[in-house]
MDTraj code that builds the backbone (N, CA, C; nanometers):
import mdtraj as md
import numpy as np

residues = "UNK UNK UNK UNK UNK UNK UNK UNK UNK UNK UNK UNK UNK UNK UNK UNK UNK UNK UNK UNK UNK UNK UNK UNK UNK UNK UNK UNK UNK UNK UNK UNK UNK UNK UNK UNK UNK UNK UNK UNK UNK UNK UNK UNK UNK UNK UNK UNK UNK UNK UNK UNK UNK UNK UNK UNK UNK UNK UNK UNK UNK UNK UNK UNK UNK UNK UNK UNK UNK UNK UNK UNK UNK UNK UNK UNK UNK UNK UNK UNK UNK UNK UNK UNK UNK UNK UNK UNK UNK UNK UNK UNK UNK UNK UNK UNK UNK UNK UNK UNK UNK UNK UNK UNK UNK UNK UNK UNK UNK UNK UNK UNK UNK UNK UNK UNK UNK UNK UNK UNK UNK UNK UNK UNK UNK UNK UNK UNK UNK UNK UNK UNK UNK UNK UNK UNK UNK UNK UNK UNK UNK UNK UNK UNK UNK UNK UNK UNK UNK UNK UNK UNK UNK UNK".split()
xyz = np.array([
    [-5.1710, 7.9086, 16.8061],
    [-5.2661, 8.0165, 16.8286],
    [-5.3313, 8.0024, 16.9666],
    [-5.3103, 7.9051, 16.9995],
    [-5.3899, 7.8366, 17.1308],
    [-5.2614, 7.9292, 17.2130],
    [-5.1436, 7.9066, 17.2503],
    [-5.0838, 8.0005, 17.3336],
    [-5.1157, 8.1511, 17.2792],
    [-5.1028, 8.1799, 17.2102],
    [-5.1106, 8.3489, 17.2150],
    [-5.2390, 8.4374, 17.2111],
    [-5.4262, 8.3101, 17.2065],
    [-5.4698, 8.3521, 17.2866],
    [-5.4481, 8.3587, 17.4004],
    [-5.4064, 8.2887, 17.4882],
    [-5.3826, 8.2410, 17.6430],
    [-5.2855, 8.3656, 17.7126],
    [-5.1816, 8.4337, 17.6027],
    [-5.1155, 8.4916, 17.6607],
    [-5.2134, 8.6456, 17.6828],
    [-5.3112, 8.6593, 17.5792],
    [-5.4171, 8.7627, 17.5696],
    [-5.5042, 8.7629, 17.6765],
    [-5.5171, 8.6837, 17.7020],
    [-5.6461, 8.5868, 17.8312],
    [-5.5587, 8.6710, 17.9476],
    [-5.4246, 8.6056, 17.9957],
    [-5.3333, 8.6956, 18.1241],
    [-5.3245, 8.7897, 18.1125],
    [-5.3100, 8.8636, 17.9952],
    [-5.2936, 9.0430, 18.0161],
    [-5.4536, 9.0823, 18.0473],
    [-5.5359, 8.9745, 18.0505],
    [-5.6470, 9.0441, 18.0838],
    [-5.7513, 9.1202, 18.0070],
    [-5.7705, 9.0898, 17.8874],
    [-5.8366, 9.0793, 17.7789],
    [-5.9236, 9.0017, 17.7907],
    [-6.0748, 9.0185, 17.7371],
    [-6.1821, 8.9474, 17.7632],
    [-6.2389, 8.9205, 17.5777],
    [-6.3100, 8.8105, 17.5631],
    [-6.3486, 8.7812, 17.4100],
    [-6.2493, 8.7521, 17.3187],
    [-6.1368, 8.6796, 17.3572],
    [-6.0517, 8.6845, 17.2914],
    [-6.0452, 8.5752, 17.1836],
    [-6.0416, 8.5930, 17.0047],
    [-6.0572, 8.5015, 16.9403],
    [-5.9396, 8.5082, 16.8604],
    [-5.8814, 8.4041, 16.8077],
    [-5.7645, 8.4255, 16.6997],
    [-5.8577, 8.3130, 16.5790],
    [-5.7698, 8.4041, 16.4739],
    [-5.8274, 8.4203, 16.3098],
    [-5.6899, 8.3151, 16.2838],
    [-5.7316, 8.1668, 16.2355],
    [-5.6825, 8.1059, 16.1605],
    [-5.4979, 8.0812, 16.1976],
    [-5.4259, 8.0089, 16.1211],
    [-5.2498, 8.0380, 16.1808],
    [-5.2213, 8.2077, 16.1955],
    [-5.2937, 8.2724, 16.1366],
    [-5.2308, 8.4641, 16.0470],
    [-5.1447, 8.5222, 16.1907],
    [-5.2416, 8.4841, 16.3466],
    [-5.1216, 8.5989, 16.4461],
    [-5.2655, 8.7007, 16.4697],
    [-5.3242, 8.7118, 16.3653],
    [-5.4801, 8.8261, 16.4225],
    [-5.5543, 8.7587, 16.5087],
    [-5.5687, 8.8584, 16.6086],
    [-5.6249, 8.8455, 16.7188],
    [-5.7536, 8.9429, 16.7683],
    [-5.8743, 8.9064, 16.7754],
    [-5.9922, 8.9985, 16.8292],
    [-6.0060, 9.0237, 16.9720],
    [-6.0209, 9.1100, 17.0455],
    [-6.0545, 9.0921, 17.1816],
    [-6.1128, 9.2504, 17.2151],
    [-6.1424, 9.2315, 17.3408],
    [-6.2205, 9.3434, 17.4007],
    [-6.1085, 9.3759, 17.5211],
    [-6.1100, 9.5274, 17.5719],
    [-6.0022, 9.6109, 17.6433],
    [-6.0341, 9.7227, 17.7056],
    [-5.9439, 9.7374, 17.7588],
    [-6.0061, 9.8847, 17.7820],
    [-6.0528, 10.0072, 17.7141],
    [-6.1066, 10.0918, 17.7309],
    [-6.1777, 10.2080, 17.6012],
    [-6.0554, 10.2266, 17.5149],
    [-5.9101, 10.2928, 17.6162],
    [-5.8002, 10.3376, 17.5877],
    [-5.7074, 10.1972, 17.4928],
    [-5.6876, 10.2101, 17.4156],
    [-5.5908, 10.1271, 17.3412],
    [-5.4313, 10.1766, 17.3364],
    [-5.4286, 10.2940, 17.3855],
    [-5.2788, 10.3366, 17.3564],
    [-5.1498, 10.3190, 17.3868],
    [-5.1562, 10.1967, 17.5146],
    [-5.0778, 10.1203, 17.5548],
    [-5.0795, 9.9907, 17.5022],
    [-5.2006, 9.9187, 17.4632],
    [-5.1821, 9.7406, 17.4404],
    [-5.1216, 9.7077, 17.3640],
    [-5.0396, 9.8002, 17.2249],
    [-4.9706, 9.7477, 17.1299],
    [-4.8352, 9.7243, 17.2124],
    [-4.7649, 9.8380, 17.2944],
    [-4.6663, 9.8015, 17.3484],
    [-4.6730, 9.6983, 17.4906],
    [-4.7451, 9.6662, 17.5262],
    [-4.7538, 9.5778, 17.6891],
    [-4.7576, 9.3693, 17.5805],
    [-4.8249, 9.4000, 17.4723],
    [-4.8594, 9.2656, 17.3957],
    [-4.7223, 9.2553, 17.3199],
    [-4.6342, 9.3499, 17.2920],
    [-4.5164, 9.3358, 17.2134],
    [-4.3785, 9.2585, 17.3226],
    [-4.4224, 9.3339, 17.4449],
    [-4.3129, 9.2733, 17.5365],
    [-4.3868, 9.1459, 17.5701],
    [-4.4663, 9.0911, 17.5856],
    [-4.5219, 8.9624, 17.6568],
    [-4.4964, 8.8828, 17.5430],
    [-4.5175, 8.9000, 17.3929],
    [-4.4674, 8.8164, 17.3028],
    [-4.3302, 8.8078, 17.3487],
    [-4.2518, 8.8833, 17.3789],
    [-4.1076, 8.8666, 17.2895],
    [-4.0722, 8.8152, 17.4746],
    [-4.1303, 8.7925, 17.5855],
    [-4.1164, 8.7679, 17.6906],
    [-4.1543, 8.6123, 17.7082],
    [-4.2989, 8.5927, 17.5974],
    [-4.3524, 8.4295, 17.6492],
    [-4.2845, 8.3501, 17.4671],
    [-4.2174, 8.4048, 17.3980],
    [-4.2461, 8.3355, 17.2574],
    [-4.0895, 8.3611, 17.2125],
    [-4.0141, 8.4673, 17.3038],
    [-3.8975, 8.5313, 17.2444],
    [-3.8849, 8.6050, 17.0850],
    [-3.9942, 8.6339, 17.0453],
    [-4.0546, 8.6939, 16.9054],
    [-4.0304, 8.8148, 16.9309],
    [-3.9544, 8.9297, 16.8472],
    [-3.9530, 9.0532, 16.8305],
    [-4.0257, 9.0535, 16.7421],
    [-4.1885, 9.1479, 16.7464],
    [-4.2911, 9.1656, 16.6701],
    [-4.3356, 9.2769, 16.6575],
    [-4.3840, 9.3896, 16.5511],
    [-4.4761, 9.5180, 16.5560],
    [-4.6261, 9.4658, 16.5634],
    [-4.6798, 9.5066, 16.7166],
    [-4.8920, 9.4752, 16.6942],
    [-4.8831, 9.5884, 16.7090],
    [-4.9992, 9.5724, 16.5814],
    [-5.1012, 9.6541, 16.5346],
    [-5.2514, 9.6783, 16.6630],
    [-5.2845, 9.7747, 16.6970],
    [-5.4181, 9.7446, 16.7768],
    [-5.4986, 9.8486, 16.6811],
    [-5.5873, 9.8185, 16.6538],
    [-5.6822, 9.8769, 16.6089],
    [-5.8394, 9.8935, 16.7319],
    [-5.8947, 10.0029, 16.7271],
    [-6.0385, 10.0176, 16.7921],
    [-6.1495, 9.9680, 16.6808],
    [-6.2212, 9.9029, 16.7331],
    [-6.2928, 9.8281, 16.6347],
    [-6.3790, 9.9097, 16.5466],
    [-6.4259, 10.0366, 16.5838],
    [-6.4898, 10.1037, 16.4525],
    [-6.4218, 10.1872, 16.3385],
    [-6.2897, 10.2075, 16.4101],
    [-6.1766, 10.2144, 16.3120],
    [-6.1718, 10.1262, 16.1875],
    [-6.1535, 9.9564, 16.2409],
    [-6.0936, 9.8411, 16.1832],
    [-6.2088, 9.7948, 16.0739],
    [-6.3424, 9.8263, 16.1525],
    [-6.5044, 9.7743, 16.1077],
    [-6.4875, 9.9236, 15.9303],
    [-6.4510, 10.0460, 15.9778],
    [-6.3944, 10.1346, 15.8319],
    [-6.3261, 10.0731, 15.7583],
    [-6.2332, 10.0672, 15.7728],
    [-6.1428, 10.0004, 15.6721],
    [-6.2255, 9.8689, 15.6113],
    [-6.2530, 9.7980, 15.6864],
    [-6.3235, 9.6473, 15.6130],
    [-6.4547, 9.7279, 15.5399],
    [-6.5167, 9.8339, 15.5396],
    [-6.6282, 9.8361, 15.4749],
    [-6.6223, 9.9263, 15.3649],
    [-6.4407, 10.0294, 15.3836],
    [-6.4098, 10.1165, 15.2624],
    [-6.3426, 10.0931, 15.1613],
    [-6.3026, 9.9998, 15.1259],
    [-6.2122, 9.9504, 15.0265],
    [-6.2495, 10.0062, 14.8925],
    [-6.1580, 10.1383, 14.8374],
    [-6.1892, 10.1829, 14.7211],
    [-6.1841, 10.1126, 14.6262],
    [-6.0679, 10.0205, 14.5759],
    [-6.0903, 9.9292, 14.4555],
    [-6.2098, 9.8294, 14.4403],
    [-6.2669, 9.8142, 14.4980],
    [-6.3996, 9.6782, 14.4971],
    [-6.4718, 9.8096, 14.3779],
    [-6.4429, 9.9278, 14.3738],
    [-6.5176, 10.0230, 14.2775],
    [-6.4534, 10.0056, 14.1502],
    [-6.3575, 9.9543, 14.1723],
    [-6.2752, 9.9709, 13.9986],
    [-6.3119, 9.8603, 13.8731],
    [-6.3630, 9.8306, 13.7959],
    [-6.4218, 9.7155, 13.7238],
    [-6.2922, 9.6102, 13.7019],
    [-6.3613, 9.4992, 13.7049],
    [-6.2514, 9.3618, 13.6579],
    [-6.1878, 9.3306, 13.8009],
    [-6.1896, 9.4259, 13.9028],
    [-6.1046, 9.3631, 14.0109],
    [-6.1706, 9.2502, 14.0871],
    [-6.0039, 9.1302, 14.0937],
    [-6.0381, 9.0310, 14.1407],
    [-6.0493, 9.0401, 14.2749],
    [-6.1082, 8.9949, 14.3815],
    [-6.1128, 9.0203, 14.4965],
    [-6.0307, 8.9557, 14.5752],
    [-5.9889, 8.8241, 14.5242],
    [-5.8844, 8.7392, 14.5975],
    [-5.7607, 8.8186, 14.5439],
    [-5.7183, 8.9459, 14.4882],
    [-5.5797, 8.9894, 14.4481],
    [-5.6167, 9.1149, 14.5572],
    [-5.7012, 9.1575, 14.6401],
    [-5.7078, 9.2850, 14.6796],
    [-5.6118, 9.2645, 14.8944],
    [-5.5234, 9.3800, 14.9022],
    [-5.5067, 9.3172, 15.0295],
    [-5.4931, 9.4600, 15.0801],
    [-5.4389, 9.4803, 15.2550],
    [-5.4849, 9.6061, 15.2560],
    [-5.2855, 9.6480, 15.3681],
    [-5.2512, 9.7148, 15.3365],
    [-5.1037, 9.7828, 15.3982],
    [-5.1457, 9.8411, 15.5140],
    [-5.1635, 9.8165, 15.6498],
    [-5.1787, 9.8488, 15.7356],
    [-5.0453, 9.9515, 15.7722],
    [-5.1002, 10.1094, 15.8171],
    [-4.9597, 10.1686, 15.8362],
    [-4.9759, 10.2098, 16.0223],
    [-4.8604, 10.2061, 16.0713],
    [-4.8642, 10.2624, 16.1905],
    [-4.8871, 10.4285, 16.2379],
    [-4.8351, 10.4608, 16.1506],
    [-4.8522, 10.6628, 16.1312],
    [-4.9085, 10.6785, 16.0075],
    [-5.0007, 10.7730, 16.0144],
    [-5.0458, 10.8323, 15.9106],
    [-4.9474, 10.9322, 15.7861],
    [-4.9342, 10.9286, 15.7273],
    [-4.8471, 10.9815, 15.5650],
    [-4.9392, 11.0398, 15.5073],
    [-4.8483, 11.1493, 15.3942],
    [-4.8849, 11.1670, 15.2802],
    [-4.9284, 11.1442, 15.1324],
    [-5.0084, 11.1342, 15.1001],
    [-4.9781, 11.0028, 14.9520],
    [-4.9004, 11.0385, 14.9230],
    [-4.8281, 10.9439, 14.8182],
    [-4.6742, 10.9332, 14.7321],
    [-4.6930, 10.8377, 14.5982],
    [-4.6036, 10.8381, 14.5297],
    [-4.6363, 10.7748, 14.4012],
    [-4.5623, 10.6473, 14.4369],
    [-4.6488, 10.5320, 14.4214],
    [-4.5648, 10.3990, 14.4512],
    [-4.5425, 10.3226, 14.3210],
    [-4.4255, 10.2407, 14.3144],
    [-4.3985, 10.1688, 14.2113],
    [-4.4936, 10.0691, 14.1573],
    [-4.5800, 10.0808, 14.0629],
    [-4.6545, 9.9378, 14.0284],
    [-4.6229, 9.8462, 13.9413],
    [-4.6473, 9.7570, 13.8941],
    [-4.6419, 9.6447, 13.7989],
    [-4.7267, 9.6750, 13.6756],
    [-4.7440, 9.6137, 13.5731],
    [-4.9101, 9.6153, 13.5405],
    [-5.0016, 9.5499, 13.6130],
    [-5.1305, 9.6782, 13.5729],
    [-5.2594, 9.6226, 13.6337],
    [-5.2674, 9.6223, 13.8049],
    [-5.1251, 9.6594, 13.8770],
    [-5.1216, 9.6965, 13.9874],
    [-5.2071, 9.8333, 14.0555],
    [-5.2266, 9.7869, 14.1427],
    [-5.3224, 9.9091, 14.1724],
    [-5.2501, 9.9717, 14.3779],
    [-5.2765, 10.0878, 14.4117],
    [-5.2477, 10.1099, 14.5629],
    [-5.2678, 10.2403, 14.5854],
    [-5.3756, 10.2480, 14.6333],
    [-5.4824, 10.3848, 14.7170],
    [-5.4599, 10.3985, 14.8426],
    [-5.3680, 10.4950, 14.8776],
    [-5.3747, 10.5608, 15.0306],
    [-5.5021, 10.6062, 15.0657],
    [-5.5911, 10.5511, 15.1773],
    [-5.7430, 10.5592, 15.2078],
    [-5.7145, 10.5067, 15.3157],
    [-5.8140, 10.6219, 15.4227],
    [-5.8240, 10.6020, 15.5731],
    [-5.7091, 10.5643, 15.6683],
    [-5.5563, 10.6443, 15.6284],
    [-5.4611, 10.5968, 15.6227],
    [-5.3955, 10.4643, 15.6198],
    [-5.4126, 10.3844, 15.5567],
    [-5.3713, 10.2420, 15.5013],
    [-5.3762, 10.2591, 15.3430],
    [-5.2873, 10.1867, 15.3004],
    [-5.2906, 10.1541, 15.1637],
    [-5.3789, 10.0338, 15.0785],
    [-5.4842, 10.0134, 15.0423],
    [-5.5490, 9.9438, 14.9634],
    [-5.4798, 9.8841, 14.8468],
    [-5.4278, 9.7925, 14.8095],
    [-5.3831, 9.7508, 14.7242],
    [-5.4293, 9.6278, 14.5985],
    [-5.3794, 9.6514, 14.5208],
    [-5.4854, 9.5227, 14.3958],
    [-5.3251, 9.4788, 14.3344],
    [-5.3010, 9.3249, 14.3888],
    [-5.2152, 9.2621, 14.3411],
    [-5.2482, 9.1235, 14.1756],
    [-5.2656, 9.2203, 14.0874],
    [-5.3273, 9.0779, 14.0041],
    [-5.2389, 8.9663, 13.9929],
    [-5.0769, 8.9814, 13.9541],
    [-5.0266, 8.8959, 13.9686],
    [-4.9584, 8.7942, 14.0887],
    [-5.0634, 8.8638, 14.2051],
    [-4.9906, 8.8017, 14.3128],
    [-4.9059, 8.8368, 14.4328],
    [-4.9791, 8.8412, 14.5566],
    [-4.8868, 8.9275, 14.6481],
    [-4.7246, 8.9088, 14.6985],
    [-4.7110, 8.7440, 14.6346],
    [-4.5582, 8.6736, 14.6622],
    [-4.5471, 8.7372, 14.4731],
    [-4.5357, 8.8244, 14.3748],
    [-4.4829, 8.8783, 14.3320],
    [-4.4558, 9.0330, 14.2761],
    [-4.5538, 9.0977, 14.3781],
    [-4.4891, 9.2180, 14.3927],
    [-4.3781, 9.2717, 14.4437],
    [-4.3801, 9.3928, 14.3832],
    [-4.2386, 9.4729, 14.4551],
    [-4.3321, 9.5594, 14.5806],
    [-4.4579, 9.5809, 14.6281],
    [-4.5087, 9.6776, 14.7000],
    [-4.5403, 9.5879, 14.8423],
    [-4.4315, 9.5245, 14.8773],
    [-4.4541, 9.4148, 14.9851],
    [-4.4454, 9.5199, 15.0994],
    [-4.4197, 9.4475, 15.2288],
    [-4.3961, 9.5048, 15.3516],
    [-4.2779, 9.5753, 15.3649],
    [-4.1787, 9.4801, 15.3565],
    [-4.0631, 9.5425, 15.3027],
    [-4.0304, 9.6656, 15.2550],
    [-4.0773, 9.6771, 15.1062],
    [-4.0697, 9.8108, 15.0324],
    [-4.1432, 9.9168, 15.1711],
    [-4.2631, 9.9148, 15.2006],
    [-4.3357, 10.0213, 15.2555],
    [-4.2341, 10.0635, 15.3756],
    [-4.2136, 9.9308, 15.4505],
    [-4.1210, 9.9730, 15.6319],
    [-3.9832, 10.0525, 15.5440],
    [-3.9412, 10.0152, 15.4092],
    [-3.8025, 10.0797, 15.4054],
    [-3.8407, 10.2383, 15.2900],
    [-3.9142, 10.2674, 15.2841],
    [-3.9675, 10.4149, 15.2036],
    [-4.0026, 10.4282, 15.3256],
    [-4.0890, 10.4326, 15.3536],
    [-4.2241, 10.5031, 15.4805],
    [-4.1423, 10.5274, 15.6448],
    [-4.0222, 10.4554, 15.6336],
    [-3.9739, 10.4472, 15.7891],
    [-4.0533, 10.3859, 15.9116],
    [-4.1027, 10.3048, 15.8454],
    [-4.2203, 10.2667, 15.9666],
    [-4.2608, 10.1278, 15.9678],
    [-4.3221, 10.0580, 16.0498],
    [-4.3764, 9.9538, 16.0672],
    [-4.5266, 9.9315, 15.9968],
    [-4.5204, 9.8327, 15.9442],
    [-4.6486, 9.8240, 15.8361],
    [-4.6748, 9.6564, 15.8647],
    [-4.7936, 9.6196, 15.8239],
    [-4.8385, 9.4844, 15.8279],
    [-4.9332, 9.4856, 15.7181],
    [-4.9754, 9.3823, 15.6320],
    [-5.0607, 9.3488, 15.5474],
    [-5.1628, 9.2495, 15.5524],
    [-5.2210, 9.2520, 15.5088],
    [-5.3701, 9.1478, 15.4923],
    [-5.3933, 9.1480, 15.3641],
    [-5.4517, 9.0003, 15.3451],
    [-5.5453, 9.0218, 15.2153],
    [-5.6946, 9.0408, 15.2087],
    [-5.7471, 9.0749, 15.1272],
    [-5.8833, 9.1206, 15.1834],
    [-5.9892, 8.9965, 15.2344],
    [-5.9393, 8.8469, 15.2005],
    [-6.0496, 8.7654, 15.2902],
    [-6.0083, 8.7519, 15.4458],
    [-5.8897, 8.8301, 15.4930],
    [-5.8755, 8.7806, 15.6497],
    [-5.8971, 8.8990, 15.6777],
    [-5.9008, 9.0135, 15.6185],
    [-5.9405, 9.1098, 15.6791],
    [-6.1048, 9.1239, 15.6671],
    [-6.1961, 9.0795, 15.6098],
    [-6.3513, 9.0451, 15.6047],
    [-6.3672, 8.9262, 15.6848],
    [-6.2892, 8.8727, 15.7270],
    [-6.2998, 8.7533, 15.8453],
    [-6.2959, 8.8147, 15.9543],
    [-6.2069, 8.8843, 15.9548],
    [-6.1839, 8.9350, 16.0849],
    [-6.3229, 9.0682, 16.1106],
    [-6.3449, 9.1070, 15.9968],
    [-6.4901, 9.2383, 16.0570],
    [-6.5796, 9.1562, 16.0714],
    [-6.6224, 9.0235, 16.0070],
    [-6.7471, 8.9332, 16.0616],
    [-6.6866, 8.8455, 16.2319],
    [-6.6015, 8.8210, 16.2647],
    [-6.5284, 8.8156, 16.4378],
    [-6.5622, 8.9537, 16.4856],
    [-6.5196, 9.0497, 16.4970],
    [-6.5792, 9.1982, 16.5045],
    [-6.7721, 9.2079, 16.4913],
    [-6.8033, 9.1894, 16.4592],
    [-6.9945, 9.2129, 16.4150],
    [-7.0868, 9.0814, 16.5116],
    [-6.9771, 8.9457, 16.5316],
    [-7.0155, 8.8805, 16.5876],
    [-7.0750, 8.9393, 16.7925],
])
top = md.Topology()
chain = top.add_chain()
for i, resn in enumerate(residues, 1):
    res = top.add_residue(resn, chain, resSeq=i)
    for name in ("N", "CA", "C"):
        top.add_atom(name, md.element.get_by_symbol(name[0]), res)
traj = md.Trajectory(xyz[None], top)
């Protein structure tokens, strides 16, 4: 994590913190974000040889999502089963396959999800979403994504 802040530091990014082994990264940029996902995708796959999809989020975007999470409303939900489907394009809802007791709310375009038995045993992984959705998706569970809005608030 120590290099891929460093590589954040040269593109010239200021505040730059990384969250634990995960690859999430906080920093400050220019107003415009609509280039840094692609300029940080080639410098990975340039300093690390990693073909990777980043995600950039604007922080009052990212600070929504961490503070809307519809299931924390649903009773019995565990909070260590809740994680969140980060999507690159916005969609339509659709009916997704669940398990029991599975739960997954398209909200603020991302998918909210409630894994009770476990996110290494669902079928509603990354996988499933990039091969329905056509798209690049990333996930969190909901304590690195509340880690990451208290790095954000800091």
């Amino acid at each position: 994590m120590a290099d891929l802040k460093g590589l954040f530091e040269r593109l010239g990014f200021s505040g730059v913190q990384t969250y634990l082994q995960s690859g999430n990264v906080v920093f400050s940029g220019s107003a415009s974000s609509n280039g840094h996902a692609g300029m940080i995708e080639k410098a990975i796959h340039e300093d690390f040889g990693h073909e990777v999809s980043v995600f950039v989020f604007q922080k009052s975007g990212f600070l929504k999502v961490a503070e809307s999470n519809p299931l924390l409303e649903e009773d019995g939900v565990d909070v260590g089963c809740l994680h969140v489907t980060f999507l690159h394009e916005a969609i339509a809802a659709r009916e997704i396959p669940l398990q029991e007791g599975e739960m997954a709310v398209l909200s603020l375009g991302h998918y909210f999800l409630y894994c009770p038995n476990g996110y290494g045993r669902t079928k509603i992984t990354n996988s499933y979403f990039e091969r329905v959705l056509k798209q690049s998706v990333t996930t969190r569970n909901w304590k690195t994504v509340q880690a990451l809005k208290r790095m954000l608030e800091e």
